[in-house]
C-alpha positions as CSV (number, residue, x, y, z in Angstrom):
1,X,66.7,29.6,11.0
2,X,64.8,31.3,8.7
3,X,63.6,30.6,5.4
4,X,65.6,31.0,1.9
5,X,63.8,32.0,-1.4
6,X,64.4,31.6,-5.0
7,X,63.6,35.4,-5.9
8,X,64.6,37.2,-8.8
9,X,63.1,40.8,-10.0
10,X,64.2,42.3,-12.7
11,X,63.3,45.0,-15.3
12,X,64.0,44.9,-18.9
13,X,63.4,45.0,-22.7
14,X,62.3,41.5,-24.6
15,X,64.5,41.6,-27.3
16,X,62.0,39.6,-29.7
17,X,58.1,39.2,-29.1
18,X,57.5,36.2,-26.9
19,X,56.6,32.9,-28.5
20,X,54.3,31.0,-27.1
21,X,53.5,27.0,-27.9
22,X,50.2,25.1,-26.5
23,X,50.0,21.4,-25.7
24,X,47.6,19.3,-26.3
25,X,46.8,18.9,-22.5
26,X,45.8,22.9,-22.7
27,X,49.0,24.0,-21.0
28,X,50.8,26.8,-22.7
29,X,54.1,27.9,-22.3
30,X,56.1,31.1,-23.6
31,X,59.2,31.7,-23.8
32,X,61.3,35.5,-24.2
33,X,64.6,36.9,-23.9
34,X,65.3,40.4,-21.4
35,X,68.0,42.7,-22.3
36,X,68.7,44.4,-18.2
37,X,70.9,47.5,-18.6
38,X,73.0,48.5,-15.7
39,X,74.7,51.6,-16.2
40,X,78.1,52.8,-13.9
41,X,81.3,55.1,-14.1
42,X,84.4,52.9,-15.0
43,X,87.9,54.4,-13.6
44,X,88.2,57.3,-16.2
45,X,84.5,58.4,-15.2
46,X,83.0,57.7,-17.9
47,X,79.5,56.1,-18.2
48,X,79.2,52.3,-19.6
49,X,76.5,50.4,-19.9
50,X,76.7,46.9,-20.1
51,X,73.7,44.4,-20.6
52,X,73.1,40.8,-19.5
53,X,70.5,38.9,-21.3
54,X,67.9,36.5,-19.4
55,X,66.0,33.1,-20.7
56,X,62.6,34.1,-19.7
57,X,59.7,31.1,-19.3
58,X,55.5,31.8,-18.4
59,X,53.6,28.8,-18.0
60,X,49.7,28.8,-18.5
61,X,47.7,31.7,-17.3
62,X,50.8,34.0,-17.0
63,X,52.0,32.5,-20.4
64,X,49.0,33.6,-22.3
65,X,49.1,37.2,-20.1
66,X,52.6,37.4,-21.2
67,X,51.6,36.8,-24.7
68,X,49.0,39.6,-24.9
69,X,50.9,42.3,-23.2
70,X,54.6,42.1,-23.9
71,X,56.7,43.1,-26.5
72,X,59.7,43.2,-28.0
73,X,61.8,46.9,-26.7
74,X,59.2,47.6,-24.3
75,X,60.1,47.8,-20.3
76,X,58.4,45.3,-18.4
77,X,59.3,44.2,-14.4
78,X,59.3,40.7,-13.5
79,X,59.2,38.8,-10.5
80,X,60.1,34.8,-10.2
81,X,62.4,32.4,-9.5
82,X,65.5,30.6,-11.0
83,X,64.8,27.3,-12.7
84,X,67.8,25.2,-14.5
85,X,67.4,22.1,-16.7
86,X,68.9,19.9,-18.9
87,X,68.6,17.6,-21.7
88,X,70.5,15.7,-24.1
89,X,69.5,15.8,-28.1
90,X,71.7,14.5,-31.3
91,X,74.0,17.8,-30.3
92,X,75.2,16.0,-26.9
93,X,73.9,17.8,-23.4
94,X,72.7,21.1,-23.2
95,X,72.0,22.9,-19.9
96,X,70.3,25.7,-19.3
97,X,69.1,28.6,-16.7
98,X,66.2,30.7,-16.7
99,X,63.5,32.4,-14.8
100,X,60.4,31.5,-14.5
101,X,57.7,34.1,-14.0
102,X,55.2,34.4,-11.1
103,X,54.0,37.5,-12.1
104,X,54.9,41.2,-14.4
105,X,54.2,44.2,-15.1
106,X,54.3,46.6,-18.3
107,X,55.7,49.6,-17.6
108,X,55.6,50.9,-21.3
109,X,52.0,50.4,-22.9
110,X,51.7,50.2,-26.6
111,X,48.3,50.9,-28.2
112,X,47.8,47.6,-29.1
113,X,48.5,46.2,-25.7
114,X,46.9,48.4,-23.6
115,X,43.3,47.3,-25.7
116,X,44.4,43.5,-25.4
């Protein structure tokens, strides 16, 4: 039998600059949301877009790549994998599923990011 993978690869727009939070063991971690577009003709052909948004995580080196290239409205493509959690706080149990990077790309380059 062959062998499954956790894959995802997506493109998208952040919809806020990724934040980014260091421990004091050195690791880093950042954290983003992607707006993904997908664009179709409903039954009256007309066009309609509709957008899903994505919990994006980067740990170490890709954190602190992600940190210095993206930015919030401009494209980038993203491969990794789907990770859920889980943990309980004064608000009761929260759960939650993102993806966790292994590696991007910018596909639009801002001044500043393309000198970073």
């Amino acid at each position: 039998m062959s062998t499954m993978r956790n894959s995802v690869k997506l493109i998208g727009r952040p919809g806020a600059d990724p934040q980014t939070r260091t421990f004091e063991n050195n690791r880093s971690v950042t954290h983003f949301s992607l707006a993904v577009n997908e664009s179709y003709q409903n039954a009256k052909k007309e066009w309609t877009t509709n957008t899903q948004w994505f919990n994006i995580i980067a740990w170490d080196d890709v954190a602190k790549r992600v940190s210095k290239l993206v930015r919030k409205g401009l494209r980038v493509a993203i491969t990794g994998k789907l990770r859920t959690r889980d943990w309980t706080d004064s608000k009761g149990r929260h759960d939650i599923t993102e993806i966790q990077i292994e590696d991007f790309y910018p596909l639009d380059w801002e001044d500043s990011a393309a000198k970073s």
